[in-house]
KELOTI-347920 format. One line per field, with one value per residue: residue number from 1; x, y, z of N, C-alpha, C in turn; chain. Coordinates in pm, 1 decimal. Layout:
seq <- [NUM, ...]
n_X <- [X, ...]
n_Y <- [Y, ...]
n_Z <- [Z, ...]
ca_X <- [X, ...]
ca_Y <- [Y, ...]
ca_Z <- [Z, ...]
c_X <- [X, ...]
c_Y <- [Y, ...]
c_Z <- [Z, ...]
mol <- [A, ...]
//
This chain:
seq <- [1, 2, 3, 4, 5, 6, 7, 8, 9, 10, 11, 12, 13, 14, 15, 16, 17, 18, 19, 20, 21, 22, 23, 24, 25, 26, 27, 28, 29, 30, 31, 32, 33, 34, 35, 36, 37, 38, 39, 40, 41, 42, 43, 44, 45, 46, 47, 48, 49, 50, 51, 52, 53, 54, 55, 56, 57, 58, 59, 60, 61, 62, 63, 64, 65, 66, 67, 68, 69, 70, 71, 72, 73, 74, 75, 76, 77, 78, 79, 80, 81, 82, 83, 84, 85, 86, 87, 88, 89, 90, 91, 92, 93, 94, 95, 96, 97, 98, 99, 100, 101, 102, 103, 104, 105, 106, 107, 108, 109, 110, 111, 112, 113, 114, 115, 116, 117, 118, 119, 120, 121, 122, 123, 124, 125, 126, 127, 128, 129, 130, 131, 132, 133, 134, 135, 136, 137, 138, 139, 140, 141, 142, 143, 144, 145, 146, 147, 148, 149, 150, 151, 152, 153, 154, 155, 156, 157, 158, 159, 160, 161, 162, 163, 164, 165, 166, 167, 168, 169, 170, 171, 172, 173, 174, 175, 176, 177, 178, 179, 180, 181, 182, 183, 184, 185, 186, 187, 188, 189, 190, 191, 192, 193, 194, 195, 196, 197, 198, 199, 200, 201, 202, 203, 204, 205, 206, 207, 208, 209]
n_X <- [39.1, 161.8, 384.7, 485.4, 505.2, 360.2, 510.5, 687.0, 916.1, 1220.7, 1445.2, 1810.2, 2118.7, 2428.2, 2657.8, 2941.8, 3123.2, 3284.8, 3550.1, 3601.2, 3496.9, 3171.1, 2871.5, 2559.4, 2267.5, 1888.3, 1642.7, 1415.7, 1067.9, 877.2, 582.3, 442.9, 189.6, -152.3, -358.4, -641.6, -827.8, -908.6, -877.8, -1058.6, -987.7, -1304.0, -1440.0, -1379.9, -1285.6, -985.7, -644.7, -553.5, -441.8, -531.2, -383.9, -338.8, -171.2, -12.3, -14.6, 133.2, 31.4, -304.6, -600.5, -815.8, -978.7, -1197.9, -1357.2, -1719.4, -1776.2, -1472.6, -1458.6, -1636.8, -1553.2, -1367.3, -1459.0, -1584.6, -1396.9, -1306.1, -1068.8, -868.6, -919.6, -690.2, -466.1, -322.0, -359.4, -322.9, -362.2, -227.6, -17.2, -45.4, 193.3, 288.8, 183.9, 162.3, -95.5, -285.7, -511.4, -817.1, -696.7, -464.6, -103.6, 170.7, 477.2, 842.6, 1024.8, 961.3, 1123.4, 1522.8, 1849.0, 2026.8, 1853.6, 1671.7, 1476.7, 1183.0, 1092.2, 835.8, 693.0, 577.4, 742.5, 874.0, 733.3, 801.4, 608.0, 561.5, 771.6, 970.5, 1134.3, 1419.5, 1489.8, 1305.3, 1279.5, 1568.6, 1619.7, 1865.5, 1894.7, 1956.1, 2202.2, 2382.7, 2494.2, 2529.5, 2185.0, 2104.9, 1825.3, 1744.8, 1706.1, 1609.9, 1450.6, 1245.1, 1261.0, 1187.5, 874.7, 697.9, 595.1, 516.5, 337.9, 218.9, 190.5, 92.4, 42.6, 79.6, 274.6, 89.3, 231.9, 434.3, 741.3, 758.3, 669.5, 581.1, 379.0, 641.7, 739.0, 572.9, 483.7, 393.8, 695.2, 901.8, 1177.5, 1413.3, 1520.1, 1689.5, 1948.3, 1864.5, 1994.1, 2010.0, 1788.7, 1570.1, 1343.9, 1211.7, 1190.7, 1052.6, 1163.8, 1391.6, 1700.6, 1806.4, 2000.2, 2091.4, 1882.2, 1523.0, 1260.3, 1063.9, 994.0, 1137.9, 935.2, 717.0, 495.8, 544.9, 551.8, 644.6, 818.6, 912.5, 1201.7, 1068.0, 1250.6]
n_Y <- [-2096.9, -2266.3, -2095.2, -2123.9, -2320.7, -2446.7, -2527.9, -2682.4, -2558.9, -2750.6, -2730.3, -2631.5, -2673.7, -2696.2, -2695.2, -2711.9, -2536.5, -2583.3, -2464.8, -2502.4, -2336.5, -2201.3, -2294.1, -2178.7, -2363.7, -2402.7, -2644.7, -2761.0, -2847.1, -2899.2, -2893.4, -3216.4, -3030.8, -2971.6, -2845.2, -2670.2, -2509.4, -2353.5, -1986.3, -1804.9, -1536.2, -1400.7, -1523.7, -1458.7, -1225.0, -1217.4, -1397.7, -1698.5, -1959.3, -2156.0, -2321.2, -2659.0, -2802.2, -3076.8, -3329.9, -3599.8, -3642.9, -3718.9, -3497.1, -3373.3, -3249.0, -2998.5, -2748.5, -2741.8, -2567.8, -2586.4, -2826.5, -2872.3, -2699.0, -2814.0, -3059.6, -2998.8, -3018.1, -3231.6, -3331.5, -3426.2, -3363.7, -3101.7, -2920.5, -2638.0, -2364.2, -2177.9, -1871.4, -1859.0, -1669.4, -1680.5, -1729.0, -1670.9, -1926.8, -2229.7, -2461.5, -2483.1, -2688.2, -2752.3, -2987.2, -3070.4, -3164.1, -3060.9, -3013.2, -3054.9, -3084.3, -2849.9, -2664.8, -2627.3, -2671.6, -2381.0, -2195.2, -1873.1, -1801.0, -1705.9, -1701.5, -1674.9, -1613.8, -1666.8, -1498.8, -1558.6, -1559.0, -1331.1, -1232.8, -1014.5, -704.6, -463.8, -134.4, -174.3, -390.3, -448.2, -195.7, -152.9, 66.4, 273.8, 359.8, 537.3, 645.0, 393.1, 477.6, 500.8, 660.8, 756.1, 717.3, 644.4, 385.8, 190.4, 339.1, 563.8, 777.6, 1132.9, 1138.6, 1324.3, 1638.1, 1887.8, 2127.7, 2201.9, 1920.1, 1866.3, 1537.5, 1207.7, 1119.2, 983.6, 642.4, 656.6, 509.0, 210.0, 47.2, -292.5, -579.6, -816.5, -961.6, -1237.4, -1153.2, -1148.8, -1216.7, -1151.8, -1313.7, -1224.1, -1353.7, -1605.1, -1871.0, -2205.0, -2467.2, -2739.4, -2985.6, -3215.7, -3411.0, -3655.6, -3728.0, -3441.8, -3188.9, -2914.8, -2739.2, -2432.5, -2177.0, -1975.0, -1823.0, -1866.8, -1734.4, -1800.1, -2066.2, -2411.1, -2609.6, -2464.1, -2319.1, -2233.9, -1998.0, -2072.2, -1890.2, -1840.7, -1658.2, -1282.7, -1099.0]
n_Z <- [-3162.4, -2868.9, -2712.6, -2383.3, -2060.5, -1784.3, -1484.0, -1212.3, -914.2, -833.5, -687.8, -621.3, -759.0, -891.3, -1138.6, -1386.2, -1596.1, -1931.9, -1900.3, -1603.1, -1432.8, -1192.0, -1240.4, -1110.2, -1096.5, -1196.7, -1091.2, -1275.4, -1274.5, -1572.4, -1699.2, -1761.2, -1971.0, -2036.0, -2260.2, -2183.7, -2242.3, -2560.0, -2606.5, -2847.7, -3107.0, -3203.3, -3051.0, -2761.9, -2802.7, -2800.6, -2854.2, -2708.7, -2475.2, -2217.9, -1995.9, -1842.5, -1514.9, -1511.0, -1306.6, -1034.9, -798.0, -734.8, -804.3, -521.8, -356.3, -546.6, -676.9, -769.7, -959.7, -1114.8, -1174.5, -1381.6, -1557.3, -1641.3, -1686.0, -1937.7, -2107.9, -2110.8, -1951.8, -1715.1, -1370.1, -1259.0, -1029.1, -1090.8, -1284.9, -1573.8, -1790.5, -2114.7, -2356.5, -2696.9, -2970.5, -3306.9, -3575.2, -3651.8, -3474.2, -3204.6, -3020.3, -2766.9, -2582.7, -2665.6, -2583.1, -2410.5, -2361.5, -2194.3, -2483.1, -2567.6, -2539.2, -2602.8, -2534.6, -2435.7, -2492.2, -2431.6, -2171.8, -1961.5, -1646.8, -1411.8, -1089.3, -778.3, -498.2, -201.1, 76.8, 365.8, 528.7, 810.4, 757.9, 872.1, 795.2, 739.5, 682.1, 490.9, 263.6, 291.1, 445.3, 598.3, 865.2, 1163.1, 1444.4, 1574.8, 1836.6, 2207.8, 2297.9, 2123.2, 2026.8, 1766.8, 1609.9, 1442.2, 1288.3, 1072.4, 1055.9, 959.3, 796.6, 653.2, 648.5, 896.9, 912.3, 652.1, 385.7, 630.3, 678.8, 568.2, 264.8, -38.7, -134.6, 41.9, 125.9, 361.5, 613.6, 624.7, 481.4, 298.5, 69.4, -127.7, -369.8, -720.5, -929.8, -1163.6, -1355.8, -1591.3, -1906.4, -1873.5, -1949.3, -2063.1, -1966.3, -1992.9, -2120.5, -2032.6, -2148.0, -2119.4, -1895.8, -1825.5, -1707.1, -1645.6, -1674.7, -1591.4, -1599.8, -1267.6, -1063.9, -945.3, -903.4, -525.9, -352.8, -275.6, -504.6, -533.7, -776.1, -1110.1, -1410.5, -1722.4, -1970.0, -2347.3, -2396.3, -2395.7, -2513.5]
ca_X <- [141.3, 208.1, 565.3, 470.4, 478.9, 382.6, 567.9, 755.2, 1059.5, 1226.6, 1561.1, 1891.6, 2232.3, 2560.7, 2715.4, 3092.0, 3107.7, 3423.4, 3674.4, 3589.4, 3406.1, 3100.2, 2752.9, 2441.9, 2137.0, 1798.7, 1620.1, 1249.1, 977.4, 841.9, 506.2, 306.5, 52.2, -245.6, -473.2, -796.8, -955.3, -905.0, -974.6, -1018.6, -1049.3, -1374.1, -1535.9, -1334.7, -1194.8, -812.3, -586.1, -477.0, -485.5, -525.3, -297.3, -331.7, -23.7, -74.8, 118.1, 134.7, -87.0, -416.6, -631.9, -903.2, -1086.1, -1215.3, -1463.7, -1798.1, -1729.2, -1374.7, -1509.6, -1749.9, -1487.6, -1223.7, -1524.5, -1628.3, -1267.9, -1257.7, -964.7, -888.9, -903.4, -577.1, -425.4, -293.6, -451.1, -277.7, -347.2, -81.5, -35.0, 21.8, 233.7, 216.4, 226.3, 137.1, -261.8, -336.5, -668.0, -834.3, -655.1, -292.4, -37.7, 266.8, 560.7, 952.5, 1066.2, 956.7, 1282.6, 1643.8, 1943.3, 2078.0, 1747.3, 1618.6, 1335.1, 1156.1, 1012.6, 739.3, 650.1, 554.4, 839.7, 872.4, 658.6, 831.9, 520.2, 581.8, 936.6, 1040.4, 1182.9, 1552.2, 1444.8, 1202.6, 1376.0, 1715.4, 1691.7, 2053.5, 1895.1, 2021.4, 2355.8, 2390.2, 2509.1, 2414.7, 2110.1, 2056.5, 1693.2, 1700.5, 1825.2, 1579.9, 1300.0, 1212.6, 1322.9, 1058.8, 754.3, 593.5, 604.7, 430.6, 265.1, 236.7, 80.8, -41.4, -25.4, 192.4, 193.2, 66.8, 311.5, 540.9, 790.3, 708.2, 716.7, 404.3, 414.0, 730.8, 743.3, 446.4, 438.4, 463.1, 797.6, 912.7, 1285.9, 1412.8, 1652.7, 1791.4, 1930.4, 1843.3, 2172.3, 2034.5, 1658.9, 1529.2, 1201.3, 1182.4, 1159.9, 984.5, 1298.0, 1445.7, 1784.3, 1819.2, 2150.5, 2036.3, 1793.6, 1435.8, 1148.4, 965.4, 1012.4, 1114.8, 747.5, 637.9, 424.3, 591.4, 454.3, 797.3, 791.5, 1014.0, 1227.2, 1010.4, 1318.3]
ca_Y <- [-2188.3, -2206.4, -2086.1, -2141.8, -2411.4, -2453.7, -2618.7, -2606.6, -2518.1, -2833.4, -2721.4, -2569.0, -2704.1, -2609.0, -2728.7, -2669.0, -2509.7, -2609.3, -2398.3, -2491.5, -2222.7, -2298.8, -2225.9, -2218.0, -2399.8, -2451.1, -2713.4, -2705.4, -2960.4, -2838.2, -2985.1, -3241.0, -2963.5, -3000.3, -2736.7, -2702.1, -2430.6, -2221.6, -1896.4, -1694.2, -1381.8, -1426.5, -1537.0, -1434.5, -1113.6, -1233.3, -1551.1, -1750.5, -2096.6, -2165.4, -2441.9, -2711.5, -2853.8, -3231.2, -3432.0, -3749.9, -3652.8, -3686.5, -3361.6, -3471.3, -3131.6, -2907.2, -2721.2, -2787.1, -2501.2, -2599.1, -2990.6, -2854.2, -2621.4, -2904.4, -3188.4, -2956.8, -2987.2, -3362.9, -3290.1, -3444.5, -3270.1, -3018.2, -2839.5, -2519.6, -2359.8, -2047.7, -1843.6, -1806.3, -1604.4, -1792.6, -1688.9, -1660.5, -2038.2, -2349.2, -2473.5, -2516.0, -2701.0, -2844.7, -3182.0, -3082.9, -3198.1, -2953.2, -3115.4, -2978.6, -3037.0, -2689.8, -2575.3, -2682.2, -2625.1, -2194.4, -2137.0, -1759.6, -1858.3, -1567.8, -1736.2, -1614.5, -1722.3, -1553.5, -1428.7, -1645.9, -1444.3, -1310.5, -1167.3, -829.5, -648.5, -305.9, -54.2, -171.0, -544.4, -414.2, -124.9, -136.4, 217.2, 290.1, 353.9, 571.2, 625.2, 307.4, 498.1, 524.7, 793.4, 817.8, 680.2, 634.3, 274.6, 180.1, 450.4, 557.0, 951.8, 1213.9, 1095.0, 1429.7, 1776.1, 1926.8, 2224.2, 2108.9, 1871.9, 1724.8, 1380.2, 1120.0, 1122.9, 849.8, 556.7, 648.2, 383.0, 204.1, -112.6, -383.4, -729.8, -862.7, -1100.3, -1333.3, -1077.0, -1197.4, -1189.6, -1205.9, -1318.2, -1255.0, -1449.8, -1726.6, -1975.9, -2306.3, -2585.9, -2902.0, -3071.3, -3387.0, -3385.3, -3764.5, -3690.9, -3286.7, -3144.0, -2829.3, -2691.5, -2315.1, -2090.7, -1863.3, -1855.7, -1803.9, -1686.1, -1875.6, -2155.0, -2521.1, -2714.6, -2318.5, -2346.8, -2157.3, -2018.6, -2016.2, -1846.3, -1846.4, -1499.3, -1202.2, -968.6]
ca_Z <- [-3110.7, -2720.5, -2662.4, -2250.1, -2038.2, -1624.0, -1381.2, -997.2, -857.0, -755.6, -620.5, -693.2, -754.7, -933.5, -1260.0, -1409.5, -1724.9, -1997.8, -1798.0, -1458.6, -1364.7, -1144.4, -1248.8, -1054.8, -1160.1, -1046.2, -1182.5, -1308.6, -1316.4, -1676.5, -1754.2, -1870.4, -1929.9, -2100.3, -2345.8, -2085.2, -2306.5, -2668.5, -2601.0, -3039.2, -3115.1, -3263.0, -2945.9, -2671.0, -2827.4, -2789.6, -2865.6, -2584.2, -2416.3, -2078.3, -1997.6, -1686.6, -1513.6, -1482.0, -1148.3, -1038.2, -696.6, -798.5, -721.2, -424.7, -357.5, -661.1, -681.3, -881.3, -1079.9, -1139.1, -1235.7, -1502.3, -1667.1, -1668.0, -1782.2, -2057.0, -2185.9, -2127.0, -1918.1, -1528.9, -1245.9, -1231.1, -920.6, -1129.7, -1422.7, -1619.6, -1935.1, -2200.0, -2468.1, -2814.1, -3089.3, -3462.0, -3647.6, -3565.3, -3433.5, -3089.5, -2983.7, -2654.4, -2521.5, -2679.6, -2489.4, -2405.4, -2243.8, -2165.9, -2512.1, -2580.4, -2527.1, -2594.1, -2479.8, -2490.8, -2517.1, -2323.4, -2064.9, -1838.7, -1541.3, -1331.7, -972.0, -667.9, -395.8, -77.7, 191.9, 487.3, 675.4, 801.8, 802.6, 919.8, 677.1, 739.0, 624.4, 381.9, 228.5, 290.3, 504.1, 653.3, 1029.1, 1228.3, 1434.1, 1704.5, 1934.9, 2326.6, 2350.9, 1938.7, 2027.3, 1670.2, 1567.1, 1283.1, 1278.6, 919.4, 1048.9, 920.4, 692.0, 636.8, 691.3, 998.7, 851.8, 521.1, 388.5, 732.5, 663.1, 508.3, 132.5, -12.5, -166.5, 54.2, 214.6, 514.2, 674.0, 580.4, 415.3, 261.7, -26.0, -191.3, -445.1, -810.4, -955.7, -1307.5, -1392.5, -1759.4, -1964.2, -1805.7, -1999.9, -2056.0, -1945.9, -2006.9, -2130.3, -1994.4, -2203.1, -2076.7, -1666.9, -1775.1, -1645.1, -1729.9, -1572.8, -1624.5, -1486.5, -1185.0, -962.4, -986.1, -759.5, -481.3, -271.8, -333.5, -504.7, -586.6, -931.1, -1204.7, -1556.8, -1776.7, -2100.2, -2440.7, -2389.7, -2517.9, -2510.2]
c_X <- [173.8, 355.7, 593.8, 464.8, 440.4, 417.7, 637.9, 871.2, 1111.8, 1343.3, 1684.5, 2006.5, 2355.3, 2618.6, 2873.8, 3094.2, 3279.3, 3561.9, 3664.6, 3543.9, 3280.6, 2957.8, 2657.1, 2313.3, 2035.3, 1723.1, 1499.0, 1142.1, 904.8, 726.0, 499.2, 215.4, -83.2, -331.3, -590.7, -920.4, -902.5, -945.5, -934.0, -1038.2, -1193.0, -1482.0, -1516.6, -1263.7, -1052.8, -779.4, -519.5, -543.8, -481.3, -461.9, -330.2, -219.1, -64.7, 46.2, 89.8, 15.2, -208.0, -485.9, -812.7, -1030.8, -1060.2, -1313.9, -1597.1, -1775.9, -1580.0, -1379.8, -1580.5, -1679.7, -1397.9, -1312.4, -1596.7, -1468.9, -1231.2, -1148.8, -975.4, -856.1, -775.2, -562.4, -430.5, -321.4, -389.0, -272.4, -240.6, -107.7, 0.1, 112.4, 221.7, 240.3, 185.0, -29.9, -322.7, -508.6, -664.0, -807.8, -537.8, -225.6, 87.8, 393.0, 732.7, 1072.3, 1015.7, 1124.6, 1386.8, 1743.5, 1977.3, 1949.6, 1718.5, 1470.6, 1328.7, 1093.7, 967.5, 661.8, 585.7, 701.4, 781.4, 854.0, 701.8, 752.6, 582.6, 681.9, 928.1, 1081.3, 1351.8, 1541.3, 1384.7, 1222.1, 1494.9, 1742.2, 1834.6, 2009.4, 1973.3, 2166.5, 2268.6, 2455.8, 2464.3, 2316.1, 2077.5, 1899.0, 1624.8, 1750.5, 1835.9, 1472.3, 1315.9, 1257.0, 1177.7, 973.8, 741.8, 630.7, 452.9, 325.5, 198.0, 252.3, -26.6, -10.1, 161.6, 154.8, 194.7, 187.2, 468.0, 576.0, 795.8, 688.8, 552.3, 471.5, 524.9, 743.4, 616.0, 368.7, 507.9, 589.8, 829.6, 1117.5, 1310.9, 1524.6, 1781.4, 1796.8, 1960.2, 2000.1, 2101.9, 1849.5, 1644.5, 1380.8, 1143.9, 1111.4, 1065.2, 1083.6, 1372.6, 1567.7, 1841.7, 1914.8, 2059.6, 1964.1, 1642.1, 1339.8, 1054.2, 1026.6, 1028.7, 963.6, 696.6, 614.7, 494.6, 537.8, 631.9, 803.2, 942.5, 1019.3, 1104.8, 1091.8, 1425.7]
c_Y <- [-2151.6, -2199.8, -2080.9, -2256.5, -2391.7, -2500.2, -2584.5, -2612.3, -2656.2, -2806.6, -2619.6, -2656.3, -2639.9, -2712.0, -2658.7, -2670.6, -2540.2, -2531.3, -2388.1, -2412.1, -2304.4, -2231.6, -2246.6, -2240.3, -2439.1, -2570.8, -2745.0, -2843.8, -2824.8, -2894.7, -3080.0, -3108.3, -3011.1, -2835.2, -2803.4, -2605.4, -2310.1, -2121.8, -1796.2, -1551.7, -1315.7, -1472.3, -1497.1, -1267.7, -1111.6, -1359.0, -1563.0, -1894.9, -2096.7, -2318.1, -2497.2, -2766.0, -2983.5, -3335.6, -3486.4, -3780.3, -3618.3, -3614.9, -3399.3, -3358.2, -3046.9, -2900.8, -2725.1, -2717.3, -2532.2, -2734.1, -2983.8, -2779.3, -2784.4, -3050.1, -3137.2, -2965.9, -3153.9, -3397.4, -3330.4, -3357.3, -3204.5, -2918.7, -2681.4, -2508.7, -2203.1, -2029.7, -1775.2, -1744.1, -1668.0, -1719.6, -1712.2, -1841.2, -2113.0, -2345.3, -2507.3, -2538.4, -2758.2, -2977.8, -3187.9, -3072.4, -3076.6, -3031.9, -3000.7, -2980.6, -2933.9, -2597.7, -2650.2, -2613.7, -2464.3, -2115.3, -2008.5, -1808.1, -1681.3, -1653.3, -1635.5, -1682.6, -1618.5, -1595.1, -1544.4, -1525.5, -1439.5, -1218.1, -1031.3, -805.7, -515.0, -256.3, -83.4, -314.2, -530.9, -351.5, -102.5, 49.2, 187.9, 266.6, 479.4, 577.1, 509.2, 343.7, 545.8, 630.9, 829.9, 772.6, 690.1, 506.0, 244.3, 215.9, 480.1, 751.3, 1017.8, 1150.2, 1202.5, 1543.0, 1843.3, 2018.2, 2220.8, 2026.3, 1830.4, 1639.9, 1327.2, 1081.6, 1001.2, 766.3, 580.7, 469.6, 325.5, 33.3, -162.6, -526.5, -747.8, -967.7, -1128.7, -1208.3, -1176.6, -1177.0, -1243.0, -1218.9, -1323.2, -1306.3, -1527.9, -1812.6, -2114.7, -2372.7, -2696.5, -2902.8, -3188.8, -3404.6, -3550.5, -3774.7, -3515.4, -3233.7, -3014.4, -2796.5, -2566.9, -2253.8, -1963.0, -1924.1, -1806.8, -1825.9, -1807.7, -2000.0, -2285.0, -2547.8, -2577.5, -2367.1, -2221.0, -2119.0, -1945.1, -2080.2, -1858.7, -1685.5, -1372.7, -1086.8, -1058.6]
c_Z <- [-2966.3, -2689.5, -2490.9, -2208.5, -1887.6, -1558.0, -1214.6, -1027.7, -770.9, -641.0, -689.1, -668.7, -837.8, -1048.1, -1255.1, -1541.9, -1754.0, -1899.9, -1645.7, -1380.5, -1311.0, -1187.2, -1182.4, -1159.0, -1068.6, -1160.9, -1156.6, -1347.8, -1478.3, -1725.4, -1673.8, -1877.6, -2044.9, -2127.8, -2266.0, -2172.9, -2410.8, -2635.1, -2775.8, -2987.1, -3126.7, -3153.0, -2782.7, -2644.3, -2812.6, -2820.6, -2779.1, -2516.0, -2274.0, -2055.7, -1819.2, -1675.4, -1469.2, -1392.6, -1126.1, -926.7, -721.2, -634.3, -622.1, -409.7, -490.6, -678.2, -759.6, -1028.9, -1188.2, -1267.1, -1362.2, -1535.2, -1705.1, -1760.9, -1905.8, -2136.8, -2225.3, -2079.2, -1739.5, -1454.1, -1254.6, -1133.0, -1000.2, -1294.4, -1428.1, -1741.8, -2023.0, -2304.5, -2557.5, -2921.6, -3222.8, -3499.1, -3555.5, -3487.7, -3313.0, -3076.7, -2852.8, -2674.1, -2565.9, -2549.4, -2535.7, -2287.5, -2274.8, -2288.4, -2575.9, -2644.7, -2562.4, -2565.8, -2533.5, -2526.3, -2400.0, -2265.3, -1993.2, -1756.9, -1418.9, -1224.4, -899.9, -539.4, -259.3, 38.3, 306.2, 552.2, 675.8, 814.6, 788.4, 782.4, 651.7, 630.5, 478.7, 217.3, 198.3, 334.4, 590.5, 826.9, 1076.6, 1287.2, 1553.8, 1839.5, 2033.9, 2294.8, 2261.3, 1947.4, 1889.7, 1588.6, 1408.6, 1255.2, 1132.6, 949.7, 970.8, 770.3, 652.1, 735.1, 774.6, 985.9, 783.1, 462.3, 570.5, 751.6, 593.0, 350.6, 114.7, -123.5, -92.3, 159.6, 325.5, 510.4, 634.9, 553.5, 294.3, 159.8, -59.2, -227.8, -615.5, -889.7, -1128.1, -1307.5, -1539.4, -1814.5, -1885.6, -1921.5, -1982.7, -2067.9, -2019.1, -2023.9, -2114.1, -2052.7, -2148.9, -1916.6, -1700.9, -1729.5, -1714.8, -1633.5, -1644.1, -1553.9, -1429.4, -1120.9, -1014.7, -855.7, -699.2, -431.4, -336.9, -357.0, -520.3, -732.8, -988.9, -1323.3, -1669.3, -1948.4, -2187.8, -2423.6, -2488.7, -2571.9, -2562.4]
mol <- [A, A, A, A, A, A, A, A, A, A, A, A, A, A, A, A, A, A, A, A, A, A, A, A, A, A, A, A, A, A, A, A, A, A, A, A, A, A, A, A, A, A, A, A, A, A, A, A, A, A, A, A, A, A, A, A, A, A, A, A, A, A, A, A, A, A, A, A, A, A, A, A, A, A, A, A, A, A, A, A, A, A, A, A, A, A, A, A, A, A, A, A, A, A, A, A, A, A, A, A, A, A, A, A, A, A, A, A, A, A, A, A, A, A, A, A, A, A, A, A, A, A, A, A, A, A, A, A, A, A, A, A, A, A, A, A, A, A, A, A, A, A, A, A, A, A, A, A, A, A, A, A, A, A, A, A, A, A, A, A, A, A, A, A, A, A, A, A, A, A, A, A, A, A, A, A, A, A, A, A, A, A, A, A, A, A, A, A, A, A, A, A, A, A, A, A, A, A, A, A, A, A, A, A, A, A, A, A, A]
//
């Protein structure tokens, strides 16, 4: 049974729960997806489906290889393609449809995206090092202060902290729950926030915790 579905990040807005309190929501294209390929135990060594996400802009470039997995399935062209894990019950085959009611309302979701990429940042940006003092002649504002010992080792050990690429790393969020299902529009509206940019592709699971 697929307890997963794939979809984007359309936006965020804000709700008002019974006592006027304000909640944030973001709200989730969820689906159509489509079963592109069974994978058994028995021939694959594991159970799991690989699910496509199916949108309204039909997909223009794809590669031959891509065309001959997707026309061995009987299945149109799809932008994003991700494998899920299935759970116990219930029979999944190629060409099931998977749509947003999945879920209902109070339901625990984990969504999984990738991080909105800010290119390279320093160790203050990066990190959250403190810096130095700011005052005149400290010629230390937002240096990273000693790496490594001069004698000993030598060098700079390795994993240490240091400035590089920032974000458009994958991110997992766990238990958010579900406000509201629109299984009509695909629509999900979950409290919080979740990773990645408006129109970012998502793969958002039934809680495993």
């Amino acid at each position: 049974m697929v307890n997963s579905i794939l979809g984007k990040k359309l936006g965020m807005t804000q709700t008002f729960a019974g006592d006027g309190t304000k909640v944030p929501i973001t709200v989730l294209q969820a689906g159509p997806c489509v079963v592109v390929q069974r994978k058994t135990k028995d021939q694959d060594g594991y159970e799991a489906a690989q699910l496509g996400l199916v949108l309204d802009r039909r997909v223009r470039r794809a590669t031959k290889a891509r065309l001959g997995h997707l026309k061995k399935s009987g299945v149109a062209p799809v932008r994003f393609l991700r494998e899920v894990a299935l759970a116990d019950g219930g029979e999944t085959k190629t060409g099931d449809s998977v749509t947003a009611d999945l879920f209902k309302p109070k339901d625990k979701v984990d969504v999984i995206g990738l991080s909105k990429g800010r290119g390279f940042a320093g160790l203050m940006k990066r990190h959250h090092f403190r810096g130095g003092a700011a005052s005149h002649g400290s010629m230390f504002h937002r240096a990273p202060g000693s790496i490594g010992a001069s004698a000993f080792p030598s060098r700079v050990i390795k994993g240490n902290r240091s400035s590089g690429r920032m974000g458009n790393a994958r991110v997992t969020v766990r238990n958010l729950e579900v406000v509201r299902v629109d299984a009509g529009e695909n629509l999900l509206w979950v409290k919080g926030s979740v990773p990645g940019p408006n129109g970012g592709y998502l793969i958002i699971n039934k809680a495993a915790r």
